[in-house]
N, C-alpha and C positions, 0 to 999 in steps of 0.2 A: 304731112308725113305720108310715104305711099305705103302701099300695104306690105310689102316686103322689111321697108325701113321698122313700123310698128313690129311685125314678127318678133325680128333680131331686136328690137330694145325689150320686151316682154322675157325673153329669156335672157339681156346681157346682165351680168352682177354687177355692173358698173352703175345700173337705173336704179336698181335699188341704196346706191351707197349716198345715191341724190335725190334726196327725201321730194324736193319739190316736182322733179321733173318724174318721177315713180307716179304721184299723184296725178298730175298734168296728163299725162298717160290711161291711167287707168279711171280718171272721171269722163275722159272722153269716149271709154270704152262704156263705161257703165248705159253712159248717155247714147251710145250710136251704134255700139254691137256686142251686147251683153254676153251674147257665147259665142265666142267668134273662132271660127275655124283657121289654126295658127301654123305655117309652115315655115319655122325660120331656118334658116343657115348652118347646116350640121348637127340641127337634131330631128326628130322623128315626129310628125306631126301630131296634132293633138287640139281641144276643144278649151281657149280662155272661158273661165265662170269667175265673172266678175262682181256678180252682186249679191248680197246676203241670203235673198229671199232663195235663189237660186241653187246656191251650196247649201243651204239648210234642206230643201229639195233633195237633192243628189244625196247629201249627209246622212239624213234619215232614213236611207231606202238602202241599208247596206247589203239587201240581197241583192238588188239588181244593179248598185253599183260597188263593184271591188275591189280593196287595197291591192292585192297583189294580181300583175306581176311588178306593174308599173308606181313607184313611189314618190319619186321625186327627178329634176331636170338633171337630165345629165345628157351630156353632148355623148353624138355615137360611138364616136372614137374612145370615149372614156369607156362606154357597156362592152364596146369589142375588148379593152382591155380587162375590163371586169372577169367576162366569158371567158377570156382565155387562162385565166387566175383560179378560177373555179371550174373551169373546165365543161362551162357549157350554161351555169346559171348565172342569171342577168343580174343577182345580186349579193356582195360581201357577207351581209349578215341576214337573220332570220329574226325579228324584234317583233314585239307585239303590234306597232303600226303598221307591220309587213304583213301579217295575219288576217284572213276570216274566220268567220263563225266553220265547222265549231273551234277552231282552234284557237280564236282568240279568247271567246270567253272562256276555255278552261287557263292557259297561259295565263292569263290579264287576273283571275282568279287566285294565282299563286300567293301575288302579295296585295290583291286590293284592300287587304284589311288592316297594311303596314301604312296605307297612306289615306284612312279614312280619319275623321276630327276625332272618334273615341282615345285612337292609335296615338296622333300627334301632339295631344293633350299632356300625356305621356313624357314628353320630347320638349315640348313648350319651355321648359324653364333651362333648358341646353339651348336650346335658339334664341330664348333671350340672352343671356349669359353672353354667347358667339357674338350676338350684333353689338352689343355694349363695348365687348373688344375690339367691333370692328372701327367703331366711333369713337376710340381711345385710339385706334391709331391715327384717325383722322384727324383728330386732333393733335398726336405726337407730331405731326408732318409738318406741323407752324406756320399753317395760314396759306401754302398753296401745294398741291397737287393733280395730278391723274383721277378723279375720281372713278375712272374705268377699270385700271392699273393697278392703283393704290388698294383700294377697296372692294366695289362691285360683284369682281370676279373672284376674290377670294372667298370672301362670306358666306355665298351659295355654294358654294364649292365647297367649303371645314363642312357644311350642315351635311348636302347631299355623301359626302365620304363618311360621317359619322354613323349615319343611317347603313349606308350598304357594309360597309365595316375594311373603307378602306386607311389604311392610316397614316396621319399627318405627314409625314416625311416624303411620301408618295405623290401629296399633291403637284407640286409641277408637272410630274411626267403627268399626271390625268388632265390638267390645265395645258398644257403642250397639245396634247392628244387630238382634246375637244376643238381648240383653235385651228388645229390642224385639218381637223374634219369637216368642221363646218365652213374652215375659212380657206378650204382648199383652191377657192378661185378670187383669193388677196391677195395682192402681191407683199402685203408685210406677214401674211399668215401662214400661207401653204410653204409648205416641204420645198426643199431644191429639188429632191428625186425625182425624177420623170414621173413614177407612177405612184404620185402624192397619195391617194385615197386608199391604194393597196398596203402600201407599205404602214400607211395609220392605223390601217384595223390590224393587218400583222404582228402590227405591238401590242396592240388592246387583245386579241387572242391571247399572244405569248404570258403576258401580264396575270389575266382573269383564269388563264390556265392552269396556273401555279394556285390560285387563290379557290381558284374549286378542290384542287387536290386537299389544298389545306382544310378548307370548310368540312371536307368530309369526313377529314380524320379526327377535325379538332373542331367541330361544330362551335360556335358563337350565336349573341342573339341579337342578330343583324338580317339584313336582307340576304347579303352572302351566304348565309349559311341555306336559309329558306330555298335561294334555286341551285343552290347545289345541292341539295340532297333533295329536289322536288320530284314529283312522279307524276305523270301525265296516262292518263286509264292503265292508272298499275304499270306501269314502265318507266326507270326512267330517265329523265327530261335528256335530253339530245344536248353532244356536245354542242353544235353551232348555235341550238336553241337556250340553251345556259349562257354561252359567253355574248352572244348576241341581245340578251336581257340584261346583265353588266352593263354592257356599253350603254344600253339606249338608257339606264337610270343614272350612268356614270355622268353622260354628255348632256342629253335634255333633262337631268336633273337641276343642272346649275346654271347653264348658258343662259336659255331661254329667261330666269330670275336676273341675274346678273343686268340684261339689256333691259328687263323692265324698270331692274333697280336705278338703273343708270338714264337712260331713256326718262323717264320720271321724274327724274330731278331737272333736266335739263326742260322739258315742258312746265315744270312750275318754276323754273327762273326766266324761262322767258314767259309766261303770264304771271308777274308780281301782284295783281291783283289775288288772284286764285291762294298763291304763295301762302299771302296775308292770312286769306280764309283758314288753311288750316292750321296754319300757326296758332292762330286765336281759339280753334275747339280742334285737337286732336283727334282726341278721345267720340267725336261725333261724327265728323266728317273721312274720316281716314279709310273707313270702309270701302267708300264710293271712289276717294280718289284713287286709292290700288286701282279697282276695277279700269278704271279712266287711264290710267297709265298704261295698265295691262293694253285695251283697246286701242289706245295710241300707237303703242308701238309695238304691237303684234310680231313679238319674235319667231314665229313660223310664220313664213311668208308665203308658202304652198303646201299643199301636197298633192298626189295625184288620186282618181278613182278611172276606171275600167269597167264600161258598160258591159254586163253580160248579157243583161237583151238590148234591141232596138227599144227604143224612149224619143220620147217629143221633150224638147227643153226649150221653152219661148220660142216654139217657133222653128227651131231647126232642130231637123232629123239626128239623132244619136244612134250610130250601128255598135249594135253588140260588137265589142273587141277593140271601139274607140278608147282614147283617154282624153279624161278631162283634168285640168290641171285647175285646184280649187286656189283661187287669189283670197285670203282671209284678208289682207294689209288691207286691200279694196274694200272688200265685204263691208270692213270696220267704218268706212269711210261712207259709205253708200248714205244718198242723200233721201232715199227712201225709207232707210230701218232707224237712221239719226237724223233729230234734230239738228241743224248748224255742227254738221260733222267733221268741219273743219277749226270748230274751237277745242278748247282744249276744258273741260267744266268737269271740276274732281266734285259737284250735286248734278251728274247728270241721274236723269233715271225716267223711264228703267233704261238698262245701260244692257241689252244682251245684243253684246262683243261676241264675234266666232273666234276670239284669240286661243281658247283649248278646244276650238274643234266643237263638233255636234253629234251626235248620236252615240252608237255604242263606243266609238274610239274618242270620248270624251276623255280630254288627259286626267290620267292617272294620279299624276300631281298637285294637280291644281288647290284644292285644300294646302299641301307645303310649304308651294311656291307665297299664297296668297299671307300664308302666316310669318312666312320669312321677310316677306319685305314688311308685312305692318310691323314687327318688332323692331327691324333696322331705322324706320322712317320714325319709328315711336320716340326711341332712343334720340335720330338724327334732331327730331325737332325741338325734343328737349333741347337740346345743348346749344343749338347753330346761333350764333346774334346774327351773322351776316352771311348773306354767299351770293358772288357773282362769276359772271364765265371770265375768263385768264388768257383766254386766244379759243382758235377755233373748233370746232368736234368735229370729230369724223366717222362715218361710218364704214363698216364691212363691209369689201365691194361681193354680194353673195345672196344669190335668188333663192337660197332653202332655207335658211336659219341666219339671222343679221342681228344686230342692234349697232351701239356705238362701238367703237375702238378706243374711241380718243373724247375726252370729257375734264380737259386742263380750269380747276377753278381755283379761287381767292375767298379765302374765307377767314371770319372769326365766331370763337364757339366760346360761350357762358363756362365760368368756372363750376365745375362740375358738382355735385352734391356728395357731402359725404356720406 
């Protein structure tokens, strides 16, 4: 590959929708130019960090490296479009991943205590309840579906809506929304409209707009209520910074689970060994394979940081004002922080995956996410006799936020307990 061709496959969403050649890619990076200075074809250049040690580096150091202005890839033609919607800034929303100190940790403080285990303890026996449902439908389906479709994407999606307090009937259009946003460079996902990304948050505004007015007339005890009536040193909270909170619990509340949940399953049918393992002890190993799953298919695939000062990274000069674009999919894979990091081993350990990220922007969810799928896979494993793939998966052709689309399987599940 010449260096130009590498560029353009590092940003194209098409690399990512092909798991093997994603890899192929970024092992030879890891191995030959770990931060490697990237100029591709219609976007704005920037520094690949390909290996764990590296982004945990940069991660920890969130003074001298900055969320904003620069977040995630987007071609220039799209921020021109951006700028001209906003009228000058380079981005739709204002979200806690957009944020620095101090305004993150007072933001990220709003609800850290709605998504902490005391909080979700609380919630436990609604998230059980939800995945039991969701494995009653799987089973209504009679032995073959979508497990991406059918399932996956719905379950995290009832949880995360029950929490922010939005309600059931509403789900598609937030399930549309999020597809829309993250899948806005899929040719089965993104909008017709020309300006896909503008017109998605337009709705998530319009939508969460309505839902503040209401929270504050008629407070509830959900997340909704909390940033809409929140205040930030006695003021408060900003309209773009309210709805902009919405979206980002709305969207990577459920997506990001949904692809592990899915993602997951599809790594333990193709290692039928592993399968066996937790079939035989749930209750002991289920821990470790979330994690394992989690780390496999690492549903944020980047983000960006912005040196504020000059920095040495292995080797090559870092000018305050650079971006670096953090590869976690890689990170996960790196042959130096895992063992055999191309197997797939639900006893791996220790297992510290960069799939929520490192330092202060350590996801917020994580505790949630982690308790949603052990109840759904809890539930799944009770029931499943059998499951195999039904044709082929596919995944979201899309370099910020991916997992499967498509997860067609053949199954039968044990009559159920009364």
């Amino acid at each position: 590959m010449t260096d130009k061709t590498i560029d353009n496959a590092i940003v194209n969403p098409k690399t990512y929708a092909h798991v093997d050649e994603f890899h192929r890619l970024f092992t030879q990076l890891r191995k030959e130019e770990p931060v490697r200075w990237t100029e591709p074809d219609g976007f704005r250049p920037f520094w690949t960090v390909s290996k764990h040690a590296d982004i945990m580096e940069v991660e920890r150091q969130n003074d001298k490296f900055l969320n904003d202005p620069r977040l995630t890839l987007q071609t220039i033609e799209v921020e021109e479009e951006v700028k001209k919607f906003t009228g000058g800034n380079s981005k739709l929303i204002r979200s806690l991943v957009d944020m620095d100190n101090p305004d993150h940790r007072n933001y990220r403080g709003l609800t850290q205590a709605w998504f902490m285990p005391p909080n979700l303890k609380a919630i436990s026996a609604r998230v059980e309840a939800l995945a039991e449902k969701y494995i009653d439908r799987l089973e209504a389906k009679g032995g073959e579906c979508d497990f991406v479709s059918d399932v996956a994407v719905w379950y995290p999606l009832r949880v995360i809506m029950t929490v922010l307090g939005v309600p059931a009937e509403d789900e598609p259009i937030m399930l549309k929304l999020t597809q829309e946003l993250f899948g806005s460079t899929d040719p089965d996902m993104k909008r017709p409209d020309a300006t896909e990304t503008v017109n998605t948050v337009t709705e998530f505004f319009n939508y969460f707009t309505a839902m503040t007015e209401d929270r504050r007339k008629n407070p509830k005890d959900d997340v909704a209520s909390v940033i809409a009536n929140a205040t930030i040193d006695g003021e408060p909270i900003g309209h773009l910074e309210a709805i902009s909170y919405y979206i980002i619990v709305a969207t990577a509340g459920h997506d990001t689970t949904s692809s592990t949940a899915a993602g997951g399953l599809l790594a333990l049918m193709q290692n039928p060994e592993e399968f066996a393992k937790l079939k035989a002890n749930p209750e002991g190993l289920l821990g470790g394979a979330i994690d394992e799953m989690i780390r496999w298919t690492t549903p944020v695939k980047h983000f960006f940081r912005t040196a504020a000062v000059d920095y040495e990274l292995r080797g090559q000069k870092i000018k305050a004002g650079d971006n670096l674009l953090m590869c976690y999919w890689s990170a996960n894979r790196d042959e130096e922080a895992f063992d055999d990091p191309f197997s797939f081993k639900i006893e791996r350990s220790p297992n510290k995956h960069l799939a929520f990220g490192y330092g202060a922007h350590l996801c917020l969810g994580q505790h949630l996410a982690k308790m949603e799928i052990r109840a759904l896979y809890k539930e799944l494993l009770a029931r499943l006799d059998h499951i195999e793939l039904a044709g082929d998966p596919a995944w979201v052709e899309a370099s910020f936020v991916s997992g499967l689309k498509r997860l067609p399987i053949r199954y039968s599940m044990k009559r159920k307990a009364a």
